[in-house]
C-alpha positions, -999 to 999 in steps of 0.1 A, spaced: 471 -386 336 503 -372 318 521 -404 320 496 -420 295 509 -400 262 542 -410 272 536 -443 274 520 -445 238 547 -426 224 570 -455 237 550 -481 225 551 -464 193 587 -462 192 591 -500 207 569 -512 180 593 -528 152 594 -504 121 606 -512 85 630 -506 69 635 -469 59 605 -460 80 623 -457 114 633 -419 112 596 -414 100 584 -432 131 603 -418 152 595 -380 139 558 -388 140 563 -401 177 583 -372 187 555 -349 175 529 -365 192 545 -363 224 558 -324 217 519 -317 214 507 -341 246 531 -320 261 519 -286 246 483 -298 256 493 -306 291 510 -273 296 477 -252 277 449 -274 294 440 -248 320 437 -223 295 416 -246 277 392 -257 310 385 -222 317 375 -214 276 352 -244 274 332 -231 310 338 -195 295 316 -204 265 291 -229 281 283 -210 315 252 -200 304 238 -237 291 253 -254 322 244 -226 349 206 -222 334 210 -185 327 218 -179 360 246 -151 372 275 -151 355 302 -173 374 330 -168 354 338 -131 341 377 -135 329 405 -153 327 422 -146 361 388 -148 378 382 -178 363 415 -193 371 408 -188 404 376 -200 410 382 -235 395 411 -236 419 390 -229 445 362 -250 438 380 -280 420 417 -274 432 449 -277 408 433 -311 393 401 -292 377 426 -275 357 434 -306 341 397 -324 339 392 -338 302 434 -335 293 438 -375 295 416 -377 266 426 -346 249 467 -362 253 454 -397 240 437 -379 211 468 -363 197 490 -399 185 453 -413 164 450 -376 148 482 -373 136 492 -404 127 455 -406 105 465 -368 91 500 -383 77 488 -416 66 458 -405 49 477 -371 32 504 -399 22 479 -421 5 462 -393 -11 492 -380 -24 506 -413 -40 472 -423 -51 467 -389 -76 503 -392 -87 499 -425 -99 465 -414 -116 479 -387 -129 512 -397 -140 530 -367 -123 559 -370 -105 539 -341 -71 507 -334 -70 496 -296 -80 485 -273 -55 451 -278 -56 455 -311 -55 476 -309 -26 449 -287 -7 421 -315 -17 443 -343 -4 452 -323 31 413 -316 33 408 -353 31 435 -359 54 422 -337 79 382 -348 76 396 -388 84 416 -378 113 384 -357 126 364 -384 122 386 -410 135 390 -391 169 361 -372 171 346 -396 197 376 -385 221 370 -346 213 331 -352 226 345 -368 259 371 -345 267 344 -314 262 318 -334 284 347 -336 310 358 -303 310 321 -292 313 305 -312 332 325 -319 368 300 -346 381 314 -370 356 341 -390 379 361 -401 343 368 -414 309 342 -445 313 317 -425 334 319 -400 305 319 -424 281 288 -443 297 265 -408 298 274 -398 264 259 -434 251 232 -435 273 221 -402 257 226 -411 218 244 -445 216 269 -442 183 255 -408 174 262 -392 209 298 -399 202 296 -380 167 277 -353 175 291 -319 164 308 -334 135 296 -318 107 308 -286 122 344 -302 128 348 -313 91 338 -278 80 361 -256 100 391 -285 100 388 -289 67 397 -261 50 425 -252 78 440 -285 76 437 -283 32 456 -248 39 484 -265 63 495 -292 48 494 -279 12 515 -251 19 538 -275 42 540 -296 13 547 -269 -13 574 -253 3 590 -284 12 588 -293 -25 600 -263 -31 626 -255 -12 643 -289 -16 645 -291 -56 661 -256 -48 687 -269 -19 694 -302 -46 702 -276 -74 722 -258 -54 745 -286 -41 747 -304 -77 763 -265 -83 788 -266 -57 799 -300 -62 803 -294 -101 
């Protein structure tokens, strides 16, 4: 399942760029990649949190199966072997390249579009944190659909894979099935993502006006 990200990221990188945009590309593509691969490496961790905080939906208030980490490592290697670690991390890996790229694109956008209303040359900071919490609602939304399958996976171990998942999930709610949970993405991704990229941005800003004063001092 880890060969899929991989082979994404090298489409992304095969797929002809222009001109100027090909260090941007490739930093976005590199990204991507760096968190399939951070995924990848977390997704037991991950597994074991999911069943952590559904046991008691999925086991029918039944005895408690999983009572810690360790303990709970150990009994999905038991039960599932070294592949339940990993159940629901194809679509968690896939997910990464659509989110970020719609984060960038839409912050981007965002950002140009109040400049050119406003005339200024950056956006201020709260407009900044408006445009990342746009950014990061449209990259929610945009992938959401992926987050609901690779929860359904990672809880539910009778579903045999992406389309088996995909198939119960619209059998239960069609469209809506895939969506649901939303609201309570936007509301806590939101903010955080508002908070991340404005403060990214800012600095950046920042930080670079100061490294372009100080060179235009050394070279004087």
């Amino acid at each position: 399942c880890n060969t899929v990200p991989i082979m994404i990221g090298v489409a992304m990188l095969a797929y002809p760029a222009q001109a100027g945009d090909t260090v941007l590309q490739t930093r976005r593509t590199a990204g991507g990649l760096a968190g399939a691969t951070a995924r990848t490496i977390t997704a037991p961790l991950d597994r074991v949190k999911i069943l952590m905080q559904t046991e008691h939906l999925t086991s029918g208030g039944g005895p408690s199966k999983y009572t810690g980490l360790v303990q709970s490592l150990r009994r999905v290697l038991m039960e599932e072997g070294a592949k339940g670690y990993f159940r629901g991390n194809m679509v968690n890996c896939i997910r990464v390249f659509p989110y970020s790229a719609t984060q960038f694109v839409t912050f981007d956008y965002m950002k140009r579009s109040v400049c050119a209303y406003t005339g200024e040359k950056q956006p201020s900071v709260p407009q900044r944190l408006a445009c990342g919490a746009i950014a990061g609602c449209a990259a929610s939304f945009v992938t959401h659909p992926l987050d609901v399958l690779r929860t359904r996976l990672a809880v539910q171990p009778e579903l045999r894979g992406i389309a088996h998942a995909l198939g119960s999930v619209w059998q239960e709610g069609g469209v809506m099935g895939l969506y649901k949970g939303l609201g309570p993405a936007l509301v806590s991704l939101g903010p955080f993502v508002a908070i991340n990229f404005a403060s990214y941005d800012t600095i950046k800003s920042t930080f670079g006006k100061e490294n372009q004063v100080a060179l235009r001092t050394i070279t004087k």
